[in-house]
C-alpha positions as a Markdown table, in Angstrom:
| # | Residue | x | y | z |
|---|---|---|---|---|
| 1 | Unk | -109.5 | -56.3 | -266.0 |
| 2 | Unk | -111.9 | -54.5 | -264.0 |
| 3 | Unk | -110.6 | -53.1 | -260.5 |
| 4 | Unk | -111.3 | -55.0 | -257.3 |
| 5 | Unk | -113.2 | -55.7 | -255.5 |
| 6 | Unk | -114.7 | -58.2 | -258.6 |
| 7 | Unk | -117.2 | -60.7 | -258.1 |
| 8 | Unk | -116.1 | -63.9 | -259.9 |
| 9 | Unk | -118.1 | -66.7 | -261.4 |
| 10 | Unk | -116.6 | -69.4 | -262.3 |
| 11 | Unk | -118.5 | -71.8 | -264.6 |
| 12 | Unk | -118.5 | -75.8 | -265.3 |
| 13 | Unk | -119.2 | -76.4 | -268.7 |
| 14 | Unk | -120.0 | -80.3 | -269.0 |
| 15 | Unk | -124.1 | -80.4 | -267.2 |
| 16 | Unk | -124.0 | -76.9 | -266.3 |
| 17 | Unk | -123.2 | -75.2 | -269.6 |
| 18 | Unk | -123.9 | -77.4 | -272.1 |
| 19 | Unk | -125.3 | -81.2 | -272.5 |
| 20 | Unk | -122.2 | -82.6 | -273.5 |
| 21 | Unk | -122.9 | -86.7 | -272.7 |
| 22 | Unk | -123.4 | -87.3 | -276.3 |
| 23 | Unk | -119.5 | -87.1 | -277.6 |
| 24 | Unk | -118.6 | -88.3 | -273.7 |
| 25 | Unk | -120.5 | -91.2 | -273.8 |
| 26 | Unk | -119.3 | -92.2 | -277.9 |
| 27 | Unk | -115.6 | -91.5 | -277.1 |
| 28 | Unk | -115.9 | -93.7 | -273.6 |
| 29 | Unk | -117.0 | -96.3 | -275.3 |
| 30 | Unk | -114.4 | -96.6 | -278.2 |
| 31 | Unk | -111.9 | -96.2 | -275.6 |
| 32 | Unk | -113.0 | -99.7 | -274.1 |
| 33 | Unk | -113.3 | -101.4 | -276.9 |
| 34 | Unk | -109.6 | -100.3 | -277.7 |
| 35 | Unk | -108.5 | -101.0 | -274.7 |
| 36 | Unk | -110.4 | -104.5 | -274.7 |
| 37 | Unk | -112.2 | -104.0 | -271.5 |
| 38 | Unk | -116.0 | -104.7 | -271.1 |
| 39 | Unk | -118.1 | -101.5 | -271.6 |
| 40 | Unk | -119.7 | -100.1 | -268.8 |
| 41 | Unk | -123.9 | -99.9 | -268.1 |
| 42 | Unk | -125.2 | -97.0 | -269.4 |
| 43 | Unk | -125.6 | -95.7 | -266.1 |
| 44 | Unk | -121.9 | -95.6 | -265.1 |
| 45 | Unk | -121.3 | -94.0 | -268.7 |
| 46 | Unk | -122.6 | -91.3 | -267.7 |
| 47 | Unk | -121.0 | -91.1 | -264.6 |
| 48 | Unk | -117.4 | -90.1 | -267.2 |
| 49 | Unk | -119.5 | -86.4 | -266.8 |
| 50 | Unk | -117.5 | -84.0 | -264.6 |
| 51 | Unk | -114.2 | -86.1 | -263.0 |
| 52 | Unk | -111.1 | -86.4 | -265.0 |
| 53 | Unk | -111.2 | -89.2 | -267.8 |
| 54 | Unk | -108.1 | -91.1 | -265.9 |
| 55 | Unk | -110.3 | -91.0 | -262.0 |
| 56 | Unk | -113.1 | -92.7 | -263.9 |
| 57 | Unk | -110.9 | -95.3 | -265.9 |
| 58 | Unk | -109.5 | -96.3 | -262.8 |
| 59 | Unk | -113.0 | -96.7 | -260.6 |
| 60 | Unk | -113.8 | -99.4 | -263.8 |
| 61 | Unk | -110.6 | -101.2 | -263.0 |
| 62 | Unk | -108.1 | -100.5 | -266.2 |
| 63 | Unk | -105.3 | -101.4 | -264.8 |
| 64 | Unk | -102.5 | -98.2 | -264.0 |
| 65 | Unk | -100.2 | -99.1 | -267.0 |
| 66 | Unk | -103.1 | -98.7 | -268.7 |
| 67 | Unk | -104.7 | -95.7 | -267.9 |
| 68 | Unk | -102.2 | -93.2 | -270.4 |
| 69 | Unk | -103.1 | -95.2 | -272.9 |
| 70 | Unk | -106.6 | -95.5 | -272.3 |
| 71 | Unk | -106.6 | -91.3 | -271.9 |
| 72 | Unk | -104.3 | -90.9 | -275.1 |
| 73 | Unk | -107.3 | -93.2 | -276.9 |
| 74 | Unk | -110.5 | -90.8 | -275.1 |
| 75 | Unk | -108.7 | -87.4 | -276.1 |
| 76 | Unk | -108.2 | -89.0 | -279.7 |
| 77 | Unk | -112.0 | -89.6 | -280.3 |
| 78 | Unk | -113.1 | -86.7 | -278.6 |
| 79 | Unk | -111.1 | -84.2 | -279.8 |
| 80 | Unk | -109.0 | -85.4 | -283.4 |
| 81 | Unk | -111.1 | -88.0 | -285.4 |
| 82 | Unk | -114.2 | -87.4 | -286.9 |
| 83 | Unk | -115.5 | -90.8 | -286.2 |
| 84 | Unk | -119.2 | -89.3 | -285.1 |
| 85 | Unk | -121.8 | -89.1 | -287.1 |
| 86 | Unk | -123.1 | -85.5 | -287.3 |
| 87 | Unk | -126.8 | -85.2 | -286.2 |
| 88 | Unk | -127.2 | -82.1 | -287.8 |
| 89 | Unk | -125.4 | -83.1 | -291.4 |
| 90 | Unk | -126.0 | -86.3 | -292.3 |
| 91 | Unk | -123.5 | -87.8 | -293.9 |
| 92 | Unk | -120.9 | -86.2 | -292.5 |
| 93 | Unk | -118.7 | -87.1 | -289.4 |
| 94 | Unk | -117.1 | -84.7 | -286.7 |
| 95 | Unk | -115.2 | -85.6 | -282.7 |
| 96 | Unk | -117.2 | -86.4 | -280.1 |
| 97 | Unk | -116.8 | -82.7 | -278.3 |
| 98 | Unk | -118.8 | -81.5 | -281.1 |
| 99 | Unk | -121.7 | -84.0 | -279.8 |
| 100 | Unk | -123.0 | -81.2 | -277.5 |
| 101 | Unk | -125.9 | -78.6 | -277.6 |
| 102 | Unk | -125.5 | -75.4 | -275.0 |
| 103 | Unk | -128.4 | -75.5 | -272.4 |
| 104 | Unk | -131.2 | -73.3 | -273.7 |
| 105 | Unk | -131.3 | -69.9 | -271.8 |
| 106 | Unk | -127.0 | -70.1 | -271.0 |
| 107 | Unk | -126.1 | -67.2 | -273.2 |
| 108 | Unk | -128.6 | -65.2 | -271.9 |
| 109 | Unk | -128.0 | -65.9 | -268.3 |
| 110 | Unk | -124.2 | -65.2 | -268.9 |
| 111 | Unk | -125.1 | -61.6 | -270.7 |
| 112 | Unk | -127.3 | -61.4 | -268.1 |
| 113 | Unk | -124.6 | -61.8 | -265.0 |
| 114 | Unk | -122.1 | -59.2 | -267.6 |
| 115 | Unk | -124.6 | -56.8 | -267.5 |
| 116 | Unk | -124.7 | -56.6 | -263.4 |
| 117 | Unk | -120.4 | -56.2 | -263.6 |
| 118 | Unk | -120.0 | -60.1 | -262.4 |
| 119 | Unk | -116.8 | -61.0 | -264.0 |
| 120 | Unk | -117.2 | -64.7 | -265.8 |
| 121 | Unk | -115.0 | -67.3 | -266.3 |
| 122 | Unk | -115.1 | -71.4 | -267.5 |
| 123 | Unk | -113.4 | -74.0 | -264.7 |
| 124 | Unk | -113.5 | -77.6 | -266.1 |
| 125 | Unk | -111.9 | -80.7 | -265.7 |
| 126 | Unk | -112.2 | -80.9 | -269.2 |
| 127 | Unk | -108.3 | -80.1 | -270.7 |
| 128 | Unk | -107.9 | -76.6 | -271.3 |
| 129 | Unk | -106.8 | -77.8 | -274.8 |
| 130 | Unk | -110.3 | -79.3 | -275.2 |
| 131 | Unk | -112.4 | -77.0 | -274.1 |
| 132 | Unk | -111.3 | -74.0 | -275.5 |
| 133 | Unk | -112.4 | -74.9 | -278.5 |
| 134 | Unk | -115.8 | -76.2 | -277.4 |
| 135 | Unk | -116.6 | -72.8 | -276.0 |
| 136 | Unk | -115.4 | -71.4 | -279.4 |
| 137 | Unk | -117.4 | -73.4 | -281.6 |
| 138 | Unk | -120.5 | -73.2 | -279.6 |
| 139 | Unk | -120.2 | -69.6 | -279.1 |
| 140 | Unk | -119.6 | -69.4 | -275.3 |
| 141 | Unk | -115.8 | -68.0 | -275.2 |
| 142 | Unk | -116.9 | -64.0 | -276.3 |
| 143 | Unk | -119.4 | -64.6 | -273.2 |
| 144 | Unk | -116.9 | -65.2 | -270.2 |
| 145 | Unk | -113.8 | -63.7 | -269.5 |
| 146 | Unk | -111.6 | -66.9 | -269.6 |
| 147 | Unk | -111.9 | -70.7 | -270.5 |
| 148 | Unk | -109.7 | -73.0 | -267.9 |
| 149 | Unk | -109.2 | -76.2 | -267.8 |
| 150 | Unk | -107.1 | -79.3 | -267.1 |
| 151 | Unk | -103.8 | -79.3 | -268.3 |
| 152 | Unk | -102.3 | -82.2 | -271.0 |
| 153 | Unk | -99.5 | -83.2 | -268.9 |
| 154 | Unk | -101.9 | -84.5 | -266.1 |
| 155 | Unk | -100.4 | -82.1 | -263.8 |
| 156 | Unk | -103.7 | -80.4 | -263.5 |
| 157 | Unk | -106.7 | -82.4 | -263.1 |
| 158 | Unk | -108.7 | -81.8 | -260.2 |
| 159 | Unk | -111.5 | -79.7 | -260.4 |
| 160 | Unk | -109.8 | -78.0 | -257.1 |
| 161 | Unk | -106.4 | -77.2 | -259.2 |
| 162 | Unk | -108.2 | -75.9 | -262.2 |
| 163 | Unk | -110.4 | -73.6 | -259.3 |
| 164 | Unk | -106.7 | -72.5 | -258.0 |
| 165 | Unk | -105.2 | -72.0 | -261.7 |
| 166 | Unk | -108.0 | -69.9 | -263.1 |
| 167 | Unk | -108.2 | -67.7 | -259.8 |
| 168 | Unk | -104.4 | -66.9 | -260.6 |
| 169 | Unk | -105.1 | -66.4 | -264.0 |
| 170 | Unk | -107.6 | -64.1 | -263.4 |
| 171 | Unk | -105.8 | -62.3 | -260.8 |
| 172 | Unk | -108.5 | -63.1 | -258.4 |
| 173 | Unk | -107.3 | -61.1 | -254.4 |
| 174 | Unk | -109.3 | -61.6 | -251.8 |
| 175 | Unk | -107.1 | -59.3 | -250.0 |
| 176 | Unk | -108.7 | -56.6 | -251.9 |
| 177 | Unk | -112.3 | -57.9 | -251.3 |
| 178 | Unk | -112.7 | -59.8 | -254.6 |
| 179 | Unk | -115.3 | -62.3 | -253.7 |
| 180 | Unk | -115.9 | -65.8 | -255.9 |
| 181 | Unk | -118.4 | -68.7 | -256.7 |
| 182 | Unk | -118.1 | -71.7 | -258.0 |
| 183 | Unk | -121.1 | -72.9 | -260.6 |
| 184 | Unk | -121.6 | -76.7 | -261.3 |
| 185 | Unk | -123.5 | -79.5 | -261.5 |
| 186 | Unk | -121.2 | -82.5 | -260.1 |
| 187 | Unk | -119.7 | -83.4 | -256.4 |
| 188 | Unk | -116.4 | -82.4 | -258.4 |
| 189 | Unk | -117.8 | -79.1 | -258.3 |
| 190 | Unk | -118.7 | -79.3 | -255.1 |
| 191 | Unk | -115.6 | -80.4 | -253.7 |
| 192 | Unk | -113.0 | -78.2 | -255.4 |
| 193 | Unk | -114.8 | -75.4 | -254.4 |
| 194 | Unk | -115.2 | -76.5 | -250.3 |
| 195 | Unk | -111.3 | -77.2 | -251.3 |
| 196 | Unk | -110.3 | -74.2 | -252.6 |
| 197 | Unk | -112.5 | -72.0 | -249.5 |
| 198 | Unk | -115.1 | -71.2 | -252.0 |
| 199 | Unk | -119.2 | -71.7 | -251.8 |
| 200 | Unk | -120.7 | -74.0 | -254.6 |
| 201 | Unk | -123.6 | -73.1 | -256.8 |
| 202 | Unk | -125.2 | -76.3 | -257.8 |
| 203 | Unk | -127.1 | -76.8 | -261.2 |
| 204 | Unk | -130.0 | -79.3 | -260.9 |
| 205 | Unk | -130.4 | -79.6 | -264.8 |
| 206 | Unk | -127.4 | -81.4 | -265.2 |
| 207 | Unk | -125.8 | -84.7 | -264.4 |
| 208 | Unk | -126.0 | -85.1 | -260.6 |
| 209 | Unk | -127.7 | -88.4 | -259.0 |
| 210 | Unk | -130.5 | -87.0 | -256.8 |
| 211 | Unk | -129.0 | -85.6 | -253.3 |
| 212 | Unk | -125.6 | -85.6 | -254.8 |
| 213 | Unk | -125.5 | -81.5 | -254.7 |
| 214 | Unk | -126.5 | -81.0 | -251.4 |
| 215 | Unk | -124.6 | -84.2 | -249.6 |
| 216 | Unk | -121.1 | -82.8 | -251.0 |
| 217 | Unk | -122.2 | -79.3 | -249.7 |
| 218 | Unk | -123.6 | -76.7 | -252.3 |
| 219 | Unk | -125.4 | -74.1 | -250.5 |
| 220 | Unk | -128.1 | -73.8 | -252.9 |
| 221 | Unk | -129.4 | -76.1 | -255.9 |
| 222 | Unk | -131.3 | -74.4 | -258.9 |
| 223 | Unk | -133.1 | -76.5 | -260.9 |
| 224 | Unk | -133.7 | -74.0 | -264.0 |
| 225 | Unk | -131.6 | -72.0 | -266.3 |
| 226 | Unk | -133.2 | -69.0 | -266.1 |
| 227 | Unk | -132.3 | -69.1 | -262.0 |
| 228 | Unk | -128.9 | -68.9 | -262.7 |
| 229 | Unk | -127.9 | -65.2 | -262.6 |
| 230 | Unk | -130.6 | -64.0 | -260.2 |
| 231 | Unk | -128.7 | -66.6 | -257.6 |
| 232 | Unk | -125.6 | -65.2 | -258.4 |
| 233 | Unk | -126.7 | -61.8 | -257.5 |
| 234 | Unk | -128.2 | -62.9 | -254.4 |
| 235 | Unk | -125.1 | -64.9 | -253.5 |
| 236 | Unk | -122.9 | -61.5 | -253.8 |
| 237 | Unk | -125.3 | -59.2 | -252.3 |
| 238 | Unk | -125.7 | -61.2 | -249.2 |
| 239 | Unk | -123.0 | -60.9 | -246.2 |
| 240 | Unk | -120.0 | -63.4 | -247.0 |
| 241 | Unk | -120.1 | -64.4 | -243.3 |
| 242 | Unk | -123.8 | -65.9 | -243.8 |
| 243 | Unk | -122.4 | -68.7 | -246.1 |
């Protein structure tokens, strides 16, 4: 760990690294036909992209007894059964997290922000269990410096806590003039980070309804990869008391 102070970046994966709606979208749906419920419009599909699985089963009214149940069926599909067929072997089936490309220009941008000392990390509300390997299979995890996410208990969900829990893990002391920003491209983002005292990053490329970013806050909205680490710098080389 490098000494303080550290400048910290702390990375969404779902619409800001990679296009993950795909394997979201496939597993959402098996988990209301399971469940019995009627599917949702295609529209509030996709809004399953950033909050917890159980915030979004409850907005679509499965009842509360149902909602472990309804998460226990999501995390089955995505993660366990290959019940997907593979667009890049056909024939052959794999989980829906595997139903995700990275964003063209991502590794770069994150070798990019190595190479000017930033220190990197992943902050989703996807389960740490989950995402892990996601960022392993898609070759991410050698680029950051830590993959965080929600934990399987429940007890960790909002994008806020995971913020809080991969600050501690990362020893993050602001005491010591370590300095962080949270990167995303959902009002989840947005939110943990006003939450958690820290400035939000927004990513126009990903799943956001226009005006989300800026009406929950973010200080700046890029709309292009190849933005990212330029921003960052900027962020961290202007006066803290500006933002």
């Amino acid at each position: 760990m490098s000494k303080s102070p550290r400048r910290l970046v702390l990375l969404d994966l779902d619409g800001t690294l990679t296009a993950s709606h795909p394997g979201i979208i496939a597993s959402v749906i098996q988990t209301f036909k399971e469940l019995g419920h009627p599917v949702p419009d295609e529209s509030e599909l996709r809004r399953f992209i950033g909050p917890a699985v159980e915030v979004s089963l409850r907005r679509n009214g499965i009842r509360e007894e149902d909602i472990d149940k309804g998460v226990q069926i999501y995390r089955r599909y995505y993660s366990e059964i290959a019940a997907f067929d593979d667009p890049d072997h056909p024939g052959q089936h794999i989980p829906g997290r595997l139903l995700a490309t990275v964003f063209d220009g991502i590794p770069e941008q994150l070798n990019r922000m190595h190479e000017q000392g930033l220190t990197l990390a992943v902050a989703t509300c996807k389960p740490e269990y989950q995402a892990q390997p996601v960022c392993d299979h898609f070759g991410l995890t050698p680029l950051v410096d830590g993959v965080y996410g929600a934990s399987k208990d429940s007890t960790r969900i909002t994008k806020a806590q995971v913020i809080t829990h991969a600050l501690q893990q990362l020893g993050f002391d602001a005491k010591l003039g370590d300095r962080a920003l949270m990167v995303g491209d959902r009002w989840t983002d947005a939110d943990g980070a006003l939450e958690t005292g820290l400035d939000c990053l927004g990513c126009g490329w990903g799943y956001a309804e226009p005006g989300e970013l800026e009406s929950h806050g973010c200080y700046r909205v890029i709309n292009q990869v190849d933005q990212l680490c330029q921003a960052a710098e900027d962020y961290f080389d202007n006066d803290p008391t500006q933002h």
